[in-house]
N, C-alpha and C positions, 0 to 999 in steps of 0.2 A: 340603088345607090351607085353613083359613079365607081366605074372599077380602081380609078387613080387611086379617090380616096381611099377606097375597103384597103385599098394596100397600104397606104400611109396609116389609115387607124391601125390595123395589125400589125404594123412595126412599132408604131407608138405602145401598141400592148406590149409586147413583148419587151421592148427599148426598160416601162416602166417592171415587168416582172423582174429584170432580172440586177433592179436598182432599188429594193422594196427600205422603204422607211418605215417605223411605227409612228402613234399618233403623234403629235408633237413635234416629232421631227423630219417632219416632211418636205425639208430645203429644198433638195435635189429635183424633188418629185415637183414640185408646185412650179419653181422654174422652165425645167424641161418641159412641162405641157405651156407653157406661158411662151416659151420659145417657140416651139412647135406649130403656136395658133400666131404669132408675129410673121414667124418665117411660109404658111401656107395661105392665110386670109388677108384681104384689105381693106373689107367694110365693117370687120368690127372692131368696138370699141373692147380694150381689154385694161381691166379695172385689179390693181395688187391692192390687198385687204391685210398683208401682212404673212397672215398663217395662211389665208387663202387668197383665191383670187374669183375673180366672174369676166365673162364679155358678156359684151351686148351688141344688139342688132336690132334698128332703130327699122320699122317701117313707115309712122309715121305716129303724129301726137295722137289723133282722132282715134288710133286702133289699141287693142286690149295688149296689156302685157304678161306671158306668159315666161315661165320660168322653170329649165331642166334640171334639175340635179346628178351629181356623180359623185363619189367618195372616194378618196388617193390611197388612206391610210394602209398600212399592211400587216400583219400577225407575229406577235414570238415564235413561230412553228421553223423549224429548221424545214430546207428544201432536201427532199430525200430521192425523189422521182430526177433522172436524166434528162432532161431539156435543153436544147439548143440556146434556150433564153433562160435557163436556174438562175436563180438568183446567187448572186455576188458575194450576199452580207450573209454571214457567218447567224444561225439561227432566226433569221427573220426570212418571210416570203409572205408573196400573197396568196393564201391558200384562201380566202375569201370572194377573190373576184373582184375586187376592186380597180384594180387592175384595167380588167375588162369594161368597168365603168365609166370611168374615164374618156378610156382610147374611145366607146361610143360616142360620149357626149361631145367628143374633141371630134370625131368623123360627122357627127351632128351638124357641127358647128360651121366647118368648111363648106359641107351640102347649102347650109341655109349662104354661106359668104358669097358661092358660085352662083345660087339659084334664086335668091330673095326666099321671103315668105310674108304672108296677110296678117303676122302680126307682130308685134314687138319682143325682144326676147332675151334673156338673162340666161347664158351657158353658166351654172354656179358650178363651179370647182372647189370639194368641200374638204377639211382637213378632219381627224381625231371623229372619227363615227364608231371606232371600235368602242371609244370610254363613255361615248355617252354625249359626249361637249361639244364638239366640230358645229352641230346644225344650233346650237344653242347660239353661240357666239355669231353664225351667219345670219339670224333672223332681222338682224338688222336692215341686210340687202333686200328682202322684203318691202319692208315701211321705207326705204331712200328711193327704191327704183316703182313702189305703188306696184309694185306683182295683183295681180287677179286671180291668179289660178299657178299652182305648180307640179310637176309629173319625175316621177323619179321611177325607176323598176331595179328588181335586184335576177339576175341570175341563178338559180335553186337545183340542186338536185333531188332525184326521187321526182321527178315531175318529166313528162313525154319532151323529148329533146326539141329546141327551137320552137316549141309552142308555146303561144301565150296563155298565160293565167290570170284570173283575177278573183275577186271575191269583196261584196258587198261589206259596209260596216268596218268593225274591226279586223286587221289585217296582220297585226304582231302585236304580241302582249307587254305588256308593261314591268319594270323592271328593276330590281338595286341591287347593291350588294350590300350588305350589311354585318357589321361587327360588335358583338357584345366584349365586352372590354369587362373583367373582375379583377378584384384586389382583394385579399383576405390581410391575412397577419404570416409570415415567415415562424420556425422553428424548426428547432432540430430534427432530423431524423427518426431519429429515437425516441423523441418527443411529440410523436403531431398533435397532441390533446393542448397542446398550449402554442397551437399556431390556428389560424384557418385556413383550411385550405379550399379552394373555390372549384375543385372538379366533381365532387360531387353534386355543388348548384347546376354545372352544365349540366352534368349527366340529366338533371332531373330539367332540365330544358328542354335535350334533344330526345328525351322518351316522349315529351309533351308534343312536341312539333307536329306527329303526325295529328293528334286532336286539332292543333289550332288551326290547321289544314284541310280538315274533314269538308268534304263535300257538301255537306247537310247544313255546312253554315254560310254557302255562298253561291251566287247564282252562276256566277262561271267559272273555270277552271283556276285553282289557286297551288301555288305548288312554293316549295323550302326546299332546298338543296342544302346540303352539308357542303363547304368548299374547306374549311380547314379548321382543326382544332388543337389549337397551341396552348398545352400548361405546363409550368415550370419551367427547368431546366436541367440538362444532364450532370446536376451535383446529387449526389446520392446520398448526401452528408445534411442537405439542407428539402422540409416540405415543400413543397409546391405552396406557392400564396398567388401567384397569377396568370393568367392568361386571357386568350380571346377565341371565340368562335366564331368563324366568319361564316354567312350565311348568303345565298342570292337567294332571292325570295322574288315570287313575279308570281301576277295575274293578268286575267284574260281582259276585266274593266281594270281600271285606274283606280275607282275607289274601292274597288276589293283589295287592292294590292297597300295600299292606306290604310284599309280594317288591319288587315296581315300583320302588318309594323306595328300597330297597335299592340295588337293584341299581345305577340310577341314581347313587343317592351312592358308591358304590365307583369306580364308574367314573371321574366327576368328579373325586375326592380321585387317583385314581390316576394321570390326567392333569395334575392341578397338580403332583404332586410330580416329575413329567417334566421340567415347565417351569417347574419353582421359583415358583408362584404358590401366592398364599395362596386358600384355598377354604371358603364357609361356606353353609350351606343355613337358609331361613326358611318357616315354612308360615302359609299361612290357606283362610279358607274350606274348614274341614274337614268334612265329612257323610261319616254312617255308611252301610253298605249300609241299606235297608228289607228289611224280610221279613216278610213278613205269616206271620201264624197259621193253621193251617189250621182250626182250629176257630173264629178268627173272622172268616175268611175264608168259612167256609162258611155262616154264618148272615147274611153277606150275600146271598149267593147264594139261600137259602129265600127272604127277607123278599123280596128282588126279583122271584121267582115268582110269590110268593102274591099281592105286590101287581101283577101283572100288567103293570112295566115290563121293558122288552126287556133279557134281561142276555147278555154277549159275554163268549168268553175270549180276554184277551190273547195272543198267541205266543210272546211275549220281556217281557221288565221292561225299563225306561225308562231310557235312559243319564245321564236328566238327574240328578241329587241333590238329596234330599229332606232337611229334618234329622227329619223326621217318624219318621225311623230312631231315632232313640235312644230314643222312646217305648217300640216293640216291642222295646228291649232292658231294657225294665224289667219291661214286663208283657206279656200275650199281647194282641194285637190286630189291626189290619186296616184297610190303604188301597184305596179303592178310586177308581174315577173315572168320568167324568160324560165324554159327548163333547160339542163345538162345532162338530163334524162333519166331513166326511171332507175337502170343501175348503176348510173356513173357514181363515182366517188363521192362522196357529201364535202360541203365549205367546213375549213377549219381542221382536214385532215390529213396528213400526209401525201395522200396521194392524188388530189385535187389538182387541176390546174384549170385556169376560164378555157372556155370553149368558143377560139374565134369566131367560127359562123355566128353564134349568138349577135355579133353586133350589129351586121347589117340589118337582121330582123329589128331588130331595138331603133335603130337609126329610122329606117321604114314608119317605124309609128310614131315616133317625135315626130318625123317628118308630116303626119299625113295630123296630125293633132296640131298644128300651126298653118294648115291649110296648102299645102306644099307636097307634089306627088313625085 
């Protein structure tokens, strides 16, 4: 990678760490990297989507269209670590990496502006990946630009620094959040025999969950997390008649995570109607399984050889959720990922920040995956 750019991408990291937006609201962030590629590039075309944006880089009609992705968004996590580039905004930061995403596919971008490349190419600049939505609402740039193939990687700790990983098949499991919603009847205090009150339905919910999760009923890994349980209110004077339990529930297939929900809402409705309460279910933060391609997964693998960085196979795919999945259900493609090493800080925690070097490795295999050394 030219050294100008490695320096421009690294300032562009830093520039967006320390101006982090959440999903949705990523004015700042989608601009400044828009500006960034007007003010560095001349041969690409740079396309606003609104919430997002992409360039492109035409080689010619006869040649295949390929497509990178990156993710802007940034975390509720307060910055707590001293950085020369900490973020600005009061309880937001990128403690994800996204960050570092970016400033790659933007140091990408310039590489391929200065140097050409053999084939056509869509830099997608993606919004809201934290909620689930972001790669939902881009899959359009897909089917308008006829993409063939798309390549994204994420950054990971607990994995050998700077070296690449990958892993056949499934790659991040699939995922929601889910809320069971009850309504009994209100009474006095003093009174509960002439109210209903719906905590004891949870209760015999959340004893259930570990059966409906049991092992012995699915082929791959299925898991329920408790995220919160809200009943009543602090009146001492008045029973409890409602509340919600919210749940993330996620599997390793897609239709295991479908039985899940199932199963789960049977149960629930079947316990309200025991105890005469009303029952209603609400989802968000929804993400597909990922599943990489094996055909472009394996041409990761070459380009990582030939260019002589160190490539690793994962064991298992990632419990976390990507919505990078809904890509590879459009067209055939391939995530892969980058480590920050075996005891750096994990994403999502205080004390996390991306790991510059990371980019130019990353840049190196876009590069070398679009036929470009």
């Amino acid at each position: 990678m030219d050294k100008k750019n490695l320096e421009l991408a690294i300032q562009l990291r830093h520039e967006l760490h320390a101006h982090p937006e959440l999903s949705y609201q990523e004015v700042w962030t989608k601009q400044h990297v828009m500006d960034f590629l007007h003010m560095h590039t001349t041969n690409l075309e740079i396309i606003d989507k609104g919430k997002y944006f992409y360039a492109k880089y035409t080689a010619g009609k006869d040649k295949p269209m390929l497509a990178f992705r990156a993710d802007f968004d940034a975390l509720p996590i307060p910055e707590t670590i001293d950085l020369p580039w900490k973020s600005n905004v009061p309880g937001v930061s990128h403690k994800c990496g996204h960050d570092g995403h970016t400033a790659t596919l933007a140091g990408f971008a310039l590489e391929v502006d200065q140097k050409g490349a053999d084939t056509n190419i869509v830099f997608l600049f993606q919004h809201a990946e934290e909620t689930g939505q972001g790669a939902i609402e881009c899959i359009d740039v897909l089917k308008e630009e006829k993409v063939d193939e798309i390549y994204g990687y994420h950054n990971m700790s607990g994995i050998e620094f700077n070296t690449v990983h990958v892993i056949d098949g499934t790659t991040h499991f699939a995922s929601k959040g889910m809320s069971i919603e009850m309504i009994g009847l209100p009474a006095h205090a003093s009174q509960p025999e002439d109210g209903i009150n719906p905590s004891f339905a949870f209760a015999r919910i959340i004893e259930t969950l570990p059966e409906l999760t049991s092992s012995e009923k699915y082929e791959g890994l299925v898991l329920c997390t408790i995220i919160q349980v809200n009943i009543g209110s602090e009146n001492y004077g008045i029973a409890a008649h409602k509340g919600v339990l919210r749940l993330t529930i996620r599997a390793e297939k897609e239709a295991e995570l479908h039985a899940l929900q199932q199963a789960i809402e049977e149960f629930a409705i079947k316990i309200g109607k025991e105890h005469g309460i009303q029952v209603s279910f609400d989802f968000q933060d929804e993400f597909p399984e990922t599943v990489n391609h094996k055909e472009s997964i394996d041409k990761v693998r070459q380009v990582v050889v030939e260019k002589g960085i160190p490539l690793r196979e994962l064991n298992a795919p990632y419990r976390a959720s990507e919505d990078y999945g809904h890509y590879v259900k459009h067209v055939k493609g391939a995530f892969f990922y980058i480590g920050n090493g075996e005891q750096y800080p994990s994403i999502h925690t205080y004390e996390y920040d991306f790991r510059d070097e990371i980019i130019e490795t990353a840049v190196e295999v876009f590069k070398a995956l679009v036929g470009k050394e």
